[in-house]
C-alpha positions in Angstrom: 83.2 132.1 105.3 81.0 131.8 102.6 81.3 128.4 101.6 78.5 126.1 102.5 79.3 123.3 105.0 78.7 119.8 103.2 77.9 116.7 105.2 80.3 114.2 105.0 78.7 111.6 103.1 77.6 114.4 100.4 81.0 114.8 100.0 82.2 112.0 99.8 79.8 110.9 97.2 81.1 113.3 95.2 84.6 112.5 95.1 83.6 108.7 94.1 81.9 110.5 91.1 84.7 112.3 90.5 87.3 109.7 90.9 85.0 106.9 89.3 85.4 104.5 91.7 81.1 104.9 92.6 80.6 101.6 91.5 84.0 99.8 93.3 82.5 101.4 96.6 79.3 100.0 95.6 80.5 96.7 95.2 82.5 96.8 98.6 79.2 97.9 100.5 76.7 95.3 99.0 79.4 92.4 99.7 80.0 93.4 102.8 75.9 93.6 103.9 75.6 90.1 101.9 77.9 88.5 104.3 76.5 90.0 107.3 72.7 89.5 106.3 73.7 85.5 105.2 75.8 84.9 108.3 79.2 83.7 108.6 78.8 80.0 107.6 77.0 80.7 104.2 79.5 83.7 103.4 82.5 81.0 104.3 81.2 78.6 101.4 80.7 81.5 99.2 83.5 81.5 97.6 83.6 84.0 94.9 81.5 87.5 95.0 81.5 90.4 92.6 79.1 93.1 92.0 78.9 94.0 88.7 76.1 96.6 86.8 73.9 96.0 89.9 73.9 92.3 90.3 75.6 90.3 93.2 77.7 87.1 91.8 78.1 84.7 94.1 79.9 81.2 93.6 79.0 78.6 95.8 80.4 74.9 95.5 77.6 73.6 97.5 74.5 72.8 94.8 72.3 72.2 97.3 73.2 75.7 99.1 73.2 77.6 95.6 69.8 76.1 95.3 68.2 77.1 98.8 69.5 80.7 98.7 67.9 81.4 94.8 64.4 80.4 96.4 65.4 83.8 98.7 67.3 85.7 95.6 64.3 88.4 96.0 64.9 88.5 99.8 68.8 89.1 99.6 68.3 91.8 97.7 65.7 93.8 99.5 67.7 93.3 102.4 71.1 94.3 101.1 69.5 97.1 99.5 68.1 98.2 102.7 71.4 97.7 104.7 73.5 100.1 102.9 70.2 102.4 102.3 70.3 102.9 98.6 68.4 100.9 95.7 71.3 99.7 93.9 70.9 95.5 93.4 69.2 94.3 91.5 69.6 90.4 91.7 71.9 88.4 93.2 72.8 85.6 91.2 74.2 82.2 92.4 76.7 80.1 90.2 
């Protein structure tokens, strides 16, 4: 037995480096903590999200919406980033 034991998240890290599919995961986890931290009416009118090279894309039909939640872009992102425990967004941006 002389392998070390890995924790699980250690290893699976390393597999999403290996496989490339770190930033797909990423993606998943900061949508998914946008929709929780917004609620579930705002992340109904989003329409459209994609992460993409660390920012959060998020369409919203609503112009008066997509202006109230860019006066809390900063927010978002501290939040989100603080959900899924790593530094990864950037910005979110609204279209």
């Amino acid at each position: 037995m002389g392998k070390e034991v890995q924790p699980l998240q250690e290893y699976l890290k390393t597999v999403y480096r290996r496989l490339d599919v770190e930033e797909a995961v990423s993606g998943v986890e900061v949508v998914t903590a946008y929709k929780e931290i917004v609620g579930e009416l705002i992340s109904k009118l989003s329409q459209q999200m994609q992460y993409k090279q660390g920012c959060l894309y998020v369409t919203i039909a609503s112009a008066a919406l997509r202006q109230g939640l860019s006066y809390k872009r900063q927010s978002l992102t501290e939040k989100i980033n603080q959900k899924i425990g790593k530094d990864i967004l950037k910005d979110v941006i609204f279209r």
